[in-house]
PyMOL Python script that loads the backbone (N, CA, C, O; Angstrom):
from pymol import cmd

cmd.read_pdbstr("""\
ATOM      1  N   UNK A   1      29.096  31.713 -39.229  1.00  0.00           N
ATOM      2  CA  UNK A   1      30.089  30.800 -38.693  1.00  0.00           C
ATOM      3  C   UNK A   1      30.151  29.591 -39.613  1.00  0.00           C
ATOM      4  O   UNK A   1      29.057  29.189 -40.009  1.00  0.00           O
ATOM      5  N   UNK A   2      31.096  29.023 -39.972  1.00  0.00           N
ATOM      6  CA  UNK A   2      31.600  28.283 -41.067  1.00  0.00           C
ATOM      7  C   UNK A   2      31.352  26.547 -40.190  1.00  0.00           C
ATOM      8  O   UNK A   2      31.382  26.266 -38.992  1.00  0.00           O
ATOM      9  N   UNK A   3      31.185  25.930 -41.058  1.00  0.00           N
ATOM     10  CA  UNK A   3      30.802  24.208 -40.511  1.00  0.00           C
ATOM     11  C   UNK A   3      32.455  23.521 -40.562  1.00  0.00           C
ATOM     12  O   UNK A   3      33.136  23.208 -41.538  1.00  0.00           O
ATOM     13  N   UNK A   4      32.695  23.460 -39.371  1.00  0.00           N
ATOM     14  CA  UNK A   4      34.236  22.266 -39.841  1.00  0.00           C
ATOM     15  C   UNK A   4      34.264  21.142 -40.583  1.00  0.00           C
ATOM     16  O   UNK A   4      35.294  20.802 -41.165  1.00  0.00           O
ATOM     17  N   UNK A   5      32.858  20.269 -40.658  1.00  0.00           N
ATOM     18  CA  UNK A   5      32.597  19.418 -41.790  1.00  0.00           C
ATOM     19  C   UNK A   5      33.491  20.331 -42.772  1.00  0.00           C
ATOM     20  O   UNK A   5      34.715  20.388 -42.889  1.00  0.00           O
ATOM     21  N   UNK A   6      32.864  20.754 -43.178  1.00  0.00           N
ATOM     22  CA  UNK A   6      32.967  21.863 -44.753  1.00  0.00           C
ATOM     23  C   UNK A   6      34.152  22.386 -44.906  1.00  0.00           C
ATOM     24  O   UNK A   6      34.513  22.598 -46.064  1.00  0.00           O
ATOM     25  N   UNK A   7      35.228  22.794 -43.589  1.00  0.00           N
ATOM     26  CA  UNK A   7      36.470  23.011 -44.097  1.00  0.00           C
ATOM     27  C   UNK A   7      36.817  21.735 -44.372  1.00  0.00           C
ATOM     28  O   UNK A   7      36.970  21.545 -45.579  1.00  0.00           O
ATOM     29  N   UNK A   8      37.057  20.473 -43.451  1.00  0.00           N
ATOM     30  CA  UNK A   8      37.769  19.372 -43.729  1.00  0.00           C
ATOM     31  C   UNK A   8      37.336  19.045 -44.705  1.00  0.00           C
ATOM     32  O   UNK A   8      38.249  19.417 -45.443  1.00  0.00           O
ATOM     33  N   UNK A   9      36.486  18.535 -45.463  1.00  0.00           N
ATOM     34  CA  UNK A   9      35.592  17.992 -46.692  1.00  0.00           C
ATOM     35  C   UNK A   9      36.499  19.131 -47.627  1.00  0.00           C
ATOM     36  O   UNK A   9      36.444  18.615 -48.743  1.00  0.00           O
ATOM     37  N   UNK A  10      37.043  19.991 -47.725  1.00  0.00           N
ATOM     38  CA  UNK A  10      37.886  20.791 -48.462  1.00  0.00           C
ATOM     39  C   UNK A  10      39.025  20.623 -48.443  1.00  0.00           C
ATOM     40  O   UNK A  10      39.509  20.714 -49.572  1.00  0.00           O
ATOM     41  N   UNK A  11      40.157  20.283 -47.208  1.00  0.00           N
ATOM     42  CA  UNK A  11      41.250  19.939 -47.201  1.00  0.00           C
ATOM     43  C   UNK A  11      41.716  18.336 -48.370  1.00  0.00           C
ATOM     44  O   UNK A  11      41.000  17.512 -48.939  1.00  0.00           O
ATOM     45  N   UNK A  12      43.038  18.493 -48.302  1.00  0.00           N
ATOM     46  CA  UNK A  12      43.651  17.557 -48.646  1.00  0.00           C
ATOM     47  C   UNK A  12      43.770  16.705 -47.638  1.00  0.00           C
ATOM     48  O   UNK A  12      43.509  16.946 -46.459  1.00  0.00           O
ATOM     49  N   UNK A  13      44.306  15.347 -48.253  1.00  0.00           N
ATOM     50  CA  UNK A  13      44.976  14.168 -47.237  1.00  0.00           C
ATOM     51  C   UNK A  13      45.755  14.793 -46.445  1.00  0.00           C
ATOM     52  O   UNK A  13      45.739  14.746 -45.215  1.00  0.00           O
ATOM     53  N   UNK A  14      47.006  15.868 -47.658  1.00  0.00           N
ATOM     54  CA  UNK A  14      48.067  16.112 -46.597  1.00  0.00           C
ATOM     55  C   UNK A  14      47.578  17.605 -45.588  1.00  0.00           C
ATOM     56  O   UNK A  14      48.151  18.029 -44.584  1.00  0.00           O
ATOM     57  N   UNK A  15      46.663  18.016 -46.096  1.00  0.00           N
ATOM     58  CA  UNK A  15      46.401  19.337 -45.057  1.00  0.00           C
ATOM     59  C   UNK A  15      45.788  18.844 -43.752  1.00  0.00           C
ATOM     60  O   UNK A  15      46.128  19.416 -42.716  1.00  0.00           O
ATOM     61  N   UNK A  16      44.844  17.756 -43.697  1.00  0.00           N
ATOM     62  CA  UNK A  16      44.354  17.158 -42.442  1.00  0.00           C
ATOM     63  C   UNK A  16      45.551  16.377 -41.648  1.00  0.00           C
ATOM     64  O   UNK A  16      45.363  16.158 -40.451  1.00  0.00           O
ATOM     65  N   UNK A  17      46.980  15.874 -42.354  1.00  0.00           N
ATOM     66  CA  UNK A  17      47.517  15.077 -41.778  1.00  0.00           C
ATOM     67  C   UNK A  17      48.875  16.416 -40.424  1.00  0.00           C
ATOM     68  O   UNK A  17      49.492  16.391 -39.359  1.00  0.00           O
ATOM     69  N   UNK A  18      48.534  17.363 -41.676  1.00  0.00           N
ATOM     70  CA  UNK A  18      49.584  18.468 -41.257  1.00  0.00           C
ATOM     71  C   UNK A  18      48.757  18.666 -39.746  1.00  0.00           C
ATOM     72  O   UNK A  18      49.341  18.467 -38.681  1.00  0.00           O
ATOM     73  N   UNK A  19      47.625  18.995 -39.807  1.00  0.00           N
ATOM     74  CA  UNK A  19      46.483  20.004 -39.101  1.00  0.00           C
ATOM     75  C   UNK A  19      46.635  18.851 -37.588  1.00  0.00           C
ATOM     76  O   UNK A  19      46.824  19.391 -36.498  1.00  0.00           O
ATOM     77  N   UNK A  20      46.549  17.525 -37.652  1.00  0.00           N
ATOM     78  CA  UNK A  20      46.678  16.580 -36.965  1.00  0.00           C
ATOM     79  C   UNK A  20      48.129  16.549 -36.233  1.00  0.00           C
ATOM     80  O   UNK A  20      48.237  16.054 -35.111  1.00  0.00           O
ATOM     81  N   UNK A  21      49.116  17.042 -36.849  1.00  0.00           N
ATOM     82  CA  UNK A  21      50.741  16.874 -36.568  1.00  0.00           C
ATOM     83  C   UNK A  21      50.398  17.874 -35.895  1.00  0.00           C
ATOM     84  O   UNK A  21      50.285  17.649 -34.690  1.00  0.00           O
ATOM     85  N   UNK A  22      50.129  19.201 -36.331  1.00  0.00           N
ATOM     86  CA  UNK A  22      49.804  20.544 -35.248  1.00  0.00           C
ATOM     87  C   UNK A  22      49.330  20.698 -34.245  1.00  0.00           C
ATOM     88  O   UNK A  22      49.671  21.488 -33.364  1.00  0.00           O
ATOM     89  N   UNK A  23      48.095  19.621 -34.261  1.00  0.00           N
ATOM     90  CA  UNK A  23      47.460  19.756 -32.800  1.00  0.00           C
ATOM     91  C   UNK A  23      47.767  18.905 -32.047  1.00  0.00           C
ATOM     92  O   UNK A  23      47.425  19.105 -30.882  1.00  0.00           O
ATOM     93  N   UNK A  24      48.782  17.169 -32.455  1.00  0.00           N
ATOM     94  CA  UNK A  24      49.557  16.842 -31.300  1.00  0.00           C
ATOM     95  C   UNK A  24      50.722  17.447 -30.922  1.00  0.00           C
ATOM     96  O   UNK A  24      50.946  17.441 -29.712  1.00  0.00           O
ATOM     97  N   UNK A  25      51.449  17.920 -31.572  1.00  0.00           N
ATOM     98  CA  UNK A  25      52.403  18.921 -31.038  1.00  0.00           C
ATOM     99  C   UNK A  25      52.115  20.289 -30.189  1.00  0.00           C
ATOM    100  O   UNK A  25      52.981  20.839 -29.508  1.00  0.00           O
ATOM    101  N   UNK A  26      50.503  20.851 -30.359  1.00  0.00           N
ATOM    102  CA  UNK A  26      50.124  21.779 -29.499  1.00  0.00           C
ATOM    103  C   UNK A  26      49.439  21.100 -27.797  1.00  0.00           C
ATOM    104  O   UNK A  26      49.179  21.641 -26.722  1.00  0.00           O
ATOM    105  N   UNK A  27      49.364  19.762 -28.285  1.00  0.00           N
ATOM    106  CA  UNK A  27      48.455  18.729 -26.850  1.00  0.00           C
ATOM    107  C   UNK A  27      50.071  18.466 -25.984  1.00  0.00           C
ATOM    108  O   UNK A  27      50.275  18.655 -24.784  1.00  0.00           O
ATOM    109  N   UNK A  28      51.040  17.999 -26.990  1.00  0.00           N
ATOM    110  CA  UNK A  28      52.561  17.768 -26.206  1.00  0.00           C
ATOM    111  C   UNK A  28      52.963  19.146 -25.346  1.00  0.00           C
ATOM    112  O   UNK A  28      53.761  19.168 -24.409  1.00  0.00           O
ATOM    113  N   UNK A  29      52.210  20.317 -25.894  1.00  0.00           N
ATOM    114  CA  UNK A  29      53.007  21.301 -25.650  1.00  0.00           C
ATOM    115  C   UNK A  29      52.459  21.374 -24.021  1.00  0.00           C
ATOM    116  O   UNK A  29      53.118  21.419 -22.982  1.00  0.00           O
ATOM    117  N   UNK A  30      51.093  21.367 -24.224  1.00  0.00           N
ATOM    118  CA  UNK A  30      50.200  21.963 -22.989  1.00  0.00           C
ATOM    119  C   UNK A  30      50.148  20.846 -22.455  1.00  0.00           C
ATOM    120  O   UNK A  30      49.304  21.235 -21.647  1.00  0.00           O
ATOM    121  N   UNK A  31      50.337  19.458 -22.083  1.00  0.00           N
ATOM    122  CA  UNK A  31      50.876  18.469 -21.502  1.00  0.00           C
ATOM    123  C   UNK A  31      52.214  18.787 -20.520  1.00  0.00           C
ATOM    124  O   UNK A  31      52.116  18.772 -19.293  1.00  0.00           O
ATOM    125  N   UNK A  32      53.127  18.998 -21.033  1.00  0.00           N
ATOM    126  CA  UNK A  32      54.320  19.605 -20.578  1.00  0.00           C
ATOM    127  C   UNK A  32      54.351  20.747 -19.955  1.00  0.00           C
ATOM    128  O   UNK A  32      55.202  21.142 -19.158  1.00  0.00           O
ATOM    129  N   UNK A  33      53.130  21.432 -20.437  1.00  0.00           N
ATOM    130  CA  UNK A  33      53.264  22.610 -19.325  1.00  0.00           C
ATOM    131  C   UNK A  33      52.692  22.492 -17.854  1.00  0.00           C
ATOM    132  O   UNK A  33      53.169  22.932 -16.808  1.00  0.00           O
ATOM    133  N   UNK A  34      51.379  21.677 -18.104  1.00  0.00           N
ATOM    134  CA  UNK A  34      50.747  21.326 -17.057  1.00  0.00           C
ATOM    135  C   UNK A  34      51.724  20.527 -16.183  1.00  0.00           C
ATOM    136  O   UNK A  34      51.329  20.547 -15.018  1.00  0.00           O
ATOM    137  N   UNK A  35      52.887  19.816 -16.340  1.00  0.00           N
ATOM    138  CA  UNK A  35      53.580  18.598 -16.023  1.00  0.00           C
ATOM    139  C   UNK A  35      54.626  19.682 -15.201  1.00  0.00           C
ATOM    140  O   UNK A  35      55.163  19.246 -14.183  1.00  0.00           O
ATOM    141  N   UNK A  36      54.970  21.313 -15.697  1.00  0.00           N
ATOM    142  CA  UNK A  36      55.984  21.622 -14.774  1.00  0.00           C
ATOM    143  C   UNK A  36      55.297  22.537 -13.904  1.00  0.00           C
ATOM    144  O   UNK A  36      55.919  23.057 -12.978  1.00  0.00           O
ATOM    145  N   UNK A  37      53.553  22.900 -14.186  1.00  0.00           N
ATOM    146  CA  UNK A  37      52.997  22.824 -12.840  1.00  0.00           C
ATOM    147  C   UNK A  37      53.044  22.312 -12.111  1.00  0.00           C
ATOM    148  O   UNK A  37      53.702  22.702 -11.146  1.00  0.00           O
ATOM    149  N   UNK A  38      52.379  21.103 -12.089  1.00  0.00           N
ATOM    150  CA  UNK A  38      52.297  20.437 -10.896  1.00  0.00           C
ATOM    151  C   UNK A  38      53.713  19.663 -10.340  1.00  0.00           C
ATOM    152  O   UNK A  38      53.718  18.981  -9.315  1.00  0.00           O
ATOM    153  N   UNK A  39      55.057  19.914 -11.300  1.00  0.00           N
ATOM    154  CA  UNK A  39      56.122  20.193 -10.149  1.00  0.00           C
ATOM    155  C   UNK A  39      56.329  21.275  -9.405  1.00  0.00           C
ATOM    156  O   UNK A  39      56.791  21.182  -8.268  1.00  0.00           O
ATOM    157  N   UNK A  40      55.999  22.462  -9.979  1.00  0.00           N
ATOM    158  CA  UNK A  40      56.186  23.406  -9.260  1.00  0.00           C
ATOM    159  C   UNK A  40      55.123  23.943  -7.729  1.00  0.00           C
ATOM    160  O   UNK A  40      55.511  24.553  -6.733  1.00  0.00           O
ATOM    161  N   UNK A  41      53.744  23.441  -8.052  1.00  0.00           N
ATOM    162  CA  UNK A  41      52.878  22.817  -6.874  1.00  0.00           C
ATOM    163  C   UNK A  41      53.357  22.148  -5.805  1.00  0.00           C
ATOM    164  O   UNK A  41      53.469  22.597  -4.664  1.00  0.00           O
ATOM    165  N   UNK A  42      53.695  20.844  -6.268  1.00  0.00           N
ATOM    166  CA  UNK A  42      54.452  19.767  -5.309  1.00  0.00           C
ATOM    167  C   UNK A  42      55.747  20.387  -4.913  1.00  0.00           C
ATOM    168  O   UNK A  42      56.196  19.977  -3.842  1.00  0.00           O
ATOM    169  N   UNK A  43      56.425  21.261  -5.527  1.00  0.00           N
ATOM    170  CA  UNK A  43      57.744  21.855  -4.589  1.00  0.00           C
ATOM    171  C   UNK A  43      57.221  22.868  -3.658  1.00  0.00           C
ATOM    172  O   UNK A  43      57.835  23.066  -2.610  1.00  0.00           O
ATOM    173  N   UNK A  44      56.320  23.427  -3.885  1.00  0.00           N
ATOM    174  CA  UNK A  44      55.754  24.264  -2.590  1.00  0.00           C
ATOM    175  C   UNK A  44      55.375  23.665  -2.054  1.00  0.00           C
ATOM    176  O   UNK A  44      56.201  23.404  -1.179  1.00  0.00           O
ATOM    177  N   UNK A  45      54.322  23.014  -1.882  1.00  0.00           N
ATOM    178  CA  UNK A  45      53.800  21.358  -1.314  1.00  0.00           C
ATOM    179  C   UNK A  45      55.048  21.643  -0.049  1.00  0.00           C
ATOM    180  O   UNK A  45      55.196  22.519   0.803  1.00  0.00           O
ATOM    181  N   UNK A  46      55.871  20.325  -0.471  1.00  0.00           N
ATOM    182  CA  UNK A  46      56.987  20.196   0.249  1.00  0.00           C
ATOM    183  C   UNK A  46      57.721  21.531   1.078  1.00  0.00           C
ATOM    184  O   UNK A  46      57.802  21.624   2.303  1.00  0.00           O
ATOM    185  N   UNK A  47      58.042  22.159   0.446  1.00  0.00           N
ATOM    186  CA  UNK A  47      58.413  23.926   0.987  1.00  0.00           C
ATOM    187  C   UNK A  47      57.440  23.741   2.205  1.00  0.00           C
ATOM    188  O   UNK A  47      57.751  23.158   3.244  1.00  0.00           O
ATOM    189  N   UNK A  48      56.355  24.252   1.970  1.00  0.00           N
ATOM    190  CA  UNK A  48      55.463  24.713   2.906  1.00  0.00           C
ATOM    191  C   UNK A  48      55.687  23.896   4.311  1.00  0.00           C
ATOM    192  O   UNK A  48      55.955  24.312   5.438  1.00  0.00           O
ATOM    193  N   UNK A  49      55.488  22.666   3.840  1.00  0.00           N
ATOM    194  CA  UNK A  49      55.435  21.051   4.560  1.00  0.00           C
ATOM    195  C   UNK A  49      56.666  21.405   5.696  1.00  0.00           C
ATOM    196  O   UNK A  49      56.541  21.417   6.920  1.00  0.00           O
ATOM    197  N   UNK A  50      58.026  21.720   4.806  1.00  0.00           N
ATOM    198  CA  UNK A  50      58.656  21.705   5.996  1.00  0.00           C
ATOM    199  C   UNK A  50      58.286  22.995   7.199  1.00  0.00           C
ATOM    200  O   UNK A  50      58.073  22.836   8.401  1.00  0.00           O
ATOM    201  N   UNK A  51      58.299  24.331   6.380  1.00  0.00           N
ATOM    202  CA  UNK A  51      58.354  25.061   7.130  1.00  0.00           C
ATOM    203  C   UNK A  51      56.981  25.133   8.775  1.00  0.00           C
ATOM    204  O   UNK A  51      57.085  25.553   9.928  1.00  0.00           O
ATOM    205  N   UNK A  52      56.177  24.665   8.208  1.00  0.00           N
ATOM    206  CA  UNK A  52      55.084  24.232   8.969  1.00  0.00           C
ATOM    207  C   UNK A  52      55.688  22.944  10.204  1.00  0.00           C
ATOM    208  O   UNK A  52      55.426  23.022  11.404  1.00  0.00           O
ATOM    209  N   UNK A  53      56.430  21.933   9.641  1.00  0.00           N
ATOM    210  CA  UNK A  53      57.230  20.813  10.691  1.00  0.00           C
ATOM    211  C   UNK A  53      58.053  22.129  11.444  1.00  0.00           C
ATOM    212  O   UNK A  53      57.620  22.665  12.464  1.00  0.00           O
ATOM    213  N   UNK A  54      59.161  22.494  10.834  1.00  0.00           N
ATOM    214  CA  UNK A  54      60.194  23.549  11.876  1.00  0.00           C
ATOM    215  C   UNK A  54      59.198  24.553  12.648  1.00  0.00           C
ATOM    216  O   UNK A  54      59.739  25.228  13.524  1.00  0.00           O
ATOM    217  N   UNK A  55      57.743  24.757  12.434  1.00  0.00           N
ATOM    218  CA  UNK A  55      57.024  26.049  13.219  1.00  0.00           C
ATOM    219  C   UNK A  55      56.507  24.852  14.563  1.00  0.00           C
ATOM    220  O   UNK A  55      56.553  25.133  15.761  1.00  0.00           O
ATOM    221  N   UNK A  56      56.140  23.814  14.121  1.00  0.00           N
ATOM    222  CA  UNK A  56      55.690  23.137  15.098  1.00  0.00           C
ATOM    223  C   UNK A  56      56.949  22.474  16.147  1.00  0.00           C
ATOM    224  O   UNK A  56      56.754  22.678  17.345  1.00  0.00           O
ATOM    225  N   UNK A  57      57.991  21.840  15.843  1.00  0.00           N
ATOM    226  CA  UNK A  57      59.126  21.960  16.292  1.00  0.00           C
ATOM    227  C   UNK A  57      59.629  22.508  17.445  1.00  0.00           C
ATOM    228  O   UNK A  57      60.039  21.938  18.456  1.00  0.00           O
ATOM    229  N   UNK A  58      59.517  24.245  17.061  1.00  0.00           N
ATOM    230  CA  UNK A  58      59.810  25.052  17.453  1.00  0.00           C
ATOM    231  C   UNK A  58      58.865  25.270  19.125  1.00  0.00           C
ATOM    232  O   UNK A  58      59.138  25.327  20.324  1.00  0.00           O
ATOM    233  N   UNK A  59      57.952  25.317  18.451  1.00  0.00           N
ATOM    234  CA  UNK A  59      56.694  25.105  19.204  1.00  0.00           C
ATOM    235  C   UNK A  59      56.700  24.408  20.261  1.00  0.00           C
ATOM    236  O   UNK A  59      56.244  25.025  21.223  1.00  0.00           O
ATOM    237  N   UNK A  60      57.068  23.257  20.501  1.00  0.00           N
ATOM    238  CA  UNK A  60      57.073  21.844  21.084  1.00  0.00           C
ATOM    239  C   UNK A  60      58.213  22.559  21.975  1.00  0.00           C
ATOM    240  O   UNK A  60      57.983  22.735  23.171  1.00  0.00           O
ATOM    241  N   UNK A  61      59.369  22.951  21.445  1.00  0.00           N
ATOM    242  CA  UNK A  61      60.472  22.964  22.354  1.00  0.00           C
ATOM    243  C   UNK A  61      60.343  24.481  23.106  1.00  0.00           C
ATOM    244  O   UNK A  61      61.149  24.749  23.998  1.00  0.00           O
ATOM    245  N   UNK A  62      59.405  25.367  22.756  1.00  0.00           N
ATOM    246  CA  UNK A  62      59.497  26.393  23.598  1.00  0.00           C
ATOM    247  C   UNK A  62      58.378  25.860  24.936  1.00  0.00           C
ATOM    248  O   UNK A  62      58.495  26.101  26.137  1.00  0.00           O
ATOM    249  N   UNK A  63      57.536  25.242  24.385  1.00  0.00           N
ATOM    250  CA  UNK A  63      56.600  24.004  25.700  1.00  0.00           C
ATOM    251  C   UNK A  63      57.554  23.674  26.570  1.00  0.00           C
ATOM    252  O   UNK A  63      57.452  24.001  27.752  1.00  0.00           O
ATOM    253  N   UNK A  64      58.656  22.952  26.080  1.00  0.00           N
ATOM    254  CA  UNK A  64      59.386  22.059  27.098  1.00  0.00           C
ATOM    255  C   UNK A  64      60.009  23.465  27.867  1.00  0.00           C
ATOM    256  O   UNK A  64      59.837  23.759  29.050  1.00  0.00           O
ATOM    257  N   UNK A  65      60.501  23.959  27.215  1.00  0.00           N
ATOM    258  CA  UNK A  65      61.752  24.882  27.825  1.00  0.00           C
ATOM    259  C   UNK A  65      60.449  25.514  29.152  1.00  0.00           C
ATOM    260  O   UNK A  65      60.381  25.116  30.315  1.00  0.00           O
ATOM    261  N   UNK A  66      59.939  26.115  28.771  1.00  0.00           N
ATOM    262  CA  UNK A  66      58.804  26.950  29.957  1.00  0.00           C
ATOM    263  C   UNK A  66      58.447  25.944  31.005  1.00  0.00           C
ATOM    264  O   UNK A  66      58.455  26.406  32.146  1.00  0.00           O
ATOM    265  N   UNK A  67      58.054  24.347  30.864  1.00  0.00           N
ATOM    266  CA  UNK A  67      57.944  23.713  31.548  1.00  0.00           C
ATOM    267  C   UNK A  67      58.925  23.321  32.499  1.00  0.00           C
ATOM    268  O   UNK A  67      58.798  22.839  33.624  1.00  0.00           O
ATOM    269  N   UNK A  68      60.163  23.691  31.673  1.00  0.00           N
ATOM    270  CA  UNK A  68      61.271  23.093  32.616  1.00  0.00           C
ATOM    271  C   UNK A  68      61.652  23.985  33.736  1.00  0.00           C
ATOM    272  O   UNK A  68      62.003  23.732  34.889  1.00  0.00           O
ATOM    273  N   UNK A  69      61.447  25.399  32.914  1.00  0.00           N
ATOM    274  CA  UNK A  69      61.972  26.638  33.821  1.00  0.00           C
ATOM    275  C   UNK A  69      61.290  26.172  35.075  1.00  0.00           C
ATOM    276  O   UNK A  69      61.782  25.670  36.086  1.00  0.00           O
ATOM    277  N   UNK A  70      59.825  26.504  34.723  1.00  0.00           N
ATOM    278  CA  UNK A  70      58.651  26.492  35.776  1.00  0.00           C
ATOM    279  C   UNK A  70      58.953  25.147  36.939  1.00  0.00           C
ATOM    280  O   UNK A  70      58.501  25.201  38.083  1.00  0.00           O
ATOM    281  N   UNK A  71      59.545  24.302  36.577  1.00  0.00           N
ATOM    282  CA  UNK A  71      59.916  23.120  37.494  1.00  0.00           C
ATOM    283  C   UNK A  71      61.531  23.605  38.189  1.00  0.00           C
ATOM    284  O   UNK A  71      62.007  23.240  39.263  1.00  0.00           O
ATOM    285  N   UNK A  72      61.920  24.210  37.522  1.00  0.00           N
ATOM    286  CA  UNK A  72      63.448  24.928  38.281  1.00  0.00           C
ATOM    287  C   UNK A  72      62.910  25.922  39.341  1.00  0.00           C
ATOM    288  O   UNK A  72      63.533  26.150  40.378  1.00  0.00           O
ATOM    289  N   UNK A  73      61.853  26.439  39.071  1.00  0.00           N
ATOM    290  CA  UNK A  73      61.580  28.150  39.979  1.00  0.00           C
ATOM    291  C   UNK A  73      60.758  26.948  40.706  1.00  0.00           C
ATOM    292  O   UNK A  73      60.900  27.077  41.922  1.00  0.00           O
ATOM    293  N   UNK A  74      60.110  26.049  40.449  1.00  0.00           N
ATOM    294  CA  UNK A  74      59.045  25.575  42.064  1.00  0.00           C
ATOM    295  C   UNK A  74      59.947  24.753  43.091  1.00  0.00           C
ATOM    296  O   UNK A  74      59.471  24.365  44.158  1.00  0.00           O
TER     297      UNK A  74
END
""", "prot")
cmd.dss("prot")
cmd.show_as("cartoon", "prot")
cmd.util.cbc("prot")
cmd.orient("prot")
């Protein structure tokens, strides 16, 4: 296995400056990707969020409705 000292100590000015341009453009890349994860997280997030409010909702008003019946039939 080769020492990275020993490659860089071999490069040029401009091969380290290239090698540097490469790996912020590969950090921008995987930055940005991570960035339309966690939109795409937070839109399920929310998704979920509602559908969970409309289950409980739902919930609440089939309570009332049975309660009400049950007060019509007594």
């Amino acid at each position: 296995m080769s020492d990275p000292k020993d490659e860089t100590a071999a490069q040029t000015p401009e091969e380290i400056q290239a090698d540097i341009e490469r790996t912020r453009a590969d950090l921008a890349d995987t930055v940005g990707q991570l960035g339309e994860r966690l939109e795409e997280r937070k839109q399920q997030a929310k998704t979920g969020a509602t559908y969970a409010g409309a289950a409980v909702g739902a919930l609440v008003a089939v309570i009332v409705l049975v309660k009400i019946v049950k007060r019509i039939r007594s």
